[in-house]
N, C-alpha and C positions, 0 to 999 in steps of 0.2 A: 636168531629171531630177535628182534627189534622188542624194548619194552611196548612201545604202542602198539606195534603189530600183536602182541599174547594178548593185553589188556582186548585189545577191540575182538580178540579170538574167543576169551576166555566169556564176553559180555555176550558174543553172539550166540555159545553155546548155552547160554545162562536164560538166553531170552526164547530159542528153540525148545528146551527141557520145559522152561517156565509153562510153556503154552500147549505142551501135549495133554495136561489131561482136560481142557478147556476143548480141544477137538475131539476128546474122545466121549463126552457127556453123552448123554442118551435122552429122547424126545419123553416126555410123560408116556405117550400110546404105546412107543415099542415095549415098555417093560410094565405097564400098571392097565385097568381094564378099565374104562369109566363107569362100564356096565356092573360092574362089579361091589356096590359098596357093603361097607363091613361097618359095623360101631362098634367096637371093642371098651371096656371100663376094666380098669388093672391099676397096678399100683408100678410106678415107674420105676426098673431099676438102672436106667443112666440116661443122662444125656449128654450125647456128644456135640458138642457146639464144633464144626467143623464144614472148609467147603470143598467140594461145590454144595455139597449138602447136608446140614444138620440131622441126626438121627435119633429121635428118641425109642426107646428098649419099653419094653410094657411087659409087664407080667399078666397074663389074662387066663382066668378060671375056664377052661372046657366046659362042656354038655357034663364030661365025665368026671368033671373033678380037678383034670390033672393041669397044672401049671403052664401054659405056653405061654416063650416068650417072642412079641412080634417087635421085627425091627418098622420101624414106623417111619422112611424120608420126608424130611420137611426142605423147606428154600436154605439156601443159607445162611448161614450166621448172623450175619450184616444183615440180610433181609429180613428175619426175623424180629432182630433189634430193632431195625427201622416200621415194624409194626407193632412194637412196642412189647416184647418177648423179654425176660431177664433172664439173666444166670441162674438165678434162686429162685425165679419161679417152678422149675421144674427138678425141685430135689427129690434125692431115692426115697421112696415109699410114698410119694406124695399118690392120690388118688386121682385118676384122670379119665376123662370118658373121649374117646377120640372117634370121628366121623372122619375113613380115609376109602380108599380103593384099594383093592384086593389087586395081589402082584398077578400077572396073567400065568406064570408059572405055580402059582398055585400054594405057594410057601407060605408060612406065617412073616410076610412081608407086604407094607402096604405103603400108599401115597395121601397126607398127610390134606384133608380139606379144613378140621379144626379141631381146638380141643376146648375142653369144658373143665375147670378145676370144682373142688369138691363144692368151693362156696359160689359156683352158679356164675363162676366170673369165666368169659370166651376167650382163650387166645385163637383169635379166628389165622388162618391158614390164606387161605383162598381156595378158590374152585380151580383145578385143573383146567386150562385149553391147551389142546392138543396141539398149537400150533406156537405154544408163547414158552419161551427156553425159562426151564426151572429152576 
């Protein structure tokens, strides 16, 4: 095999892999309920800056007391920062009130419309449509 022939092999495989998990995303409706919203307030313990979709952890007090913690999807990364989101806005213990949708499967998982920090300041989200890739 010819060096340019592996090279153009090695790029095609490179640009195959790159773009599976871009086909595999999922629509807001298949996996989140609209009808469903939740306001959760907890104290964050991570955020993962990552894509296709940034995840923030929430630690949130029960009816009973006990600790759950909900994974929260937001846009990605890049989107995020493009509405003006930082790094350090969202460090562990910070105190956060989030308005998202409840996963249809019923799990302490949900879809990110906004969040509220303690001093009254938005990182607004946006509203889910069912029809506009996340």
């Amino acid at each position: 095999m010819t060096r340019t022939v592996r090279a153009t092999t090695w790029m095609s495989l490179g640009l195959i892999l790159g773009t599976s998990s871009g086909l595999a995303h999922h629509s807001f409706s298949a996996e989140f309920d609209i009808n469903a919203p939740v306001r959760l307030e907890g104290r964050v313990s991570e955020m993962r800056w990552a894509n296709p979709h940034a995840w923030i952890y929430l630690d949130v007090e029960d009816e009973a007391g006990n600790v759950v913690n909900w994974a929260i999807e937001t846009r990605a990364a890049n989107g995020l920062i493009r509405r003006g989101w930082r790094p350090g806005d969202l460090a562990v213990g910070t105190v956060l009130i989030v308005d998202a949708y409840q996963a249809r499967n019923g799990t302490s998982t949900a879809s990110l419309a906004n969040a509220t920090l303690a001093d009254g300041r938005t990182l607004f989200e946006g509203s889910p449509e069912p029809d506009e890739p996340q």
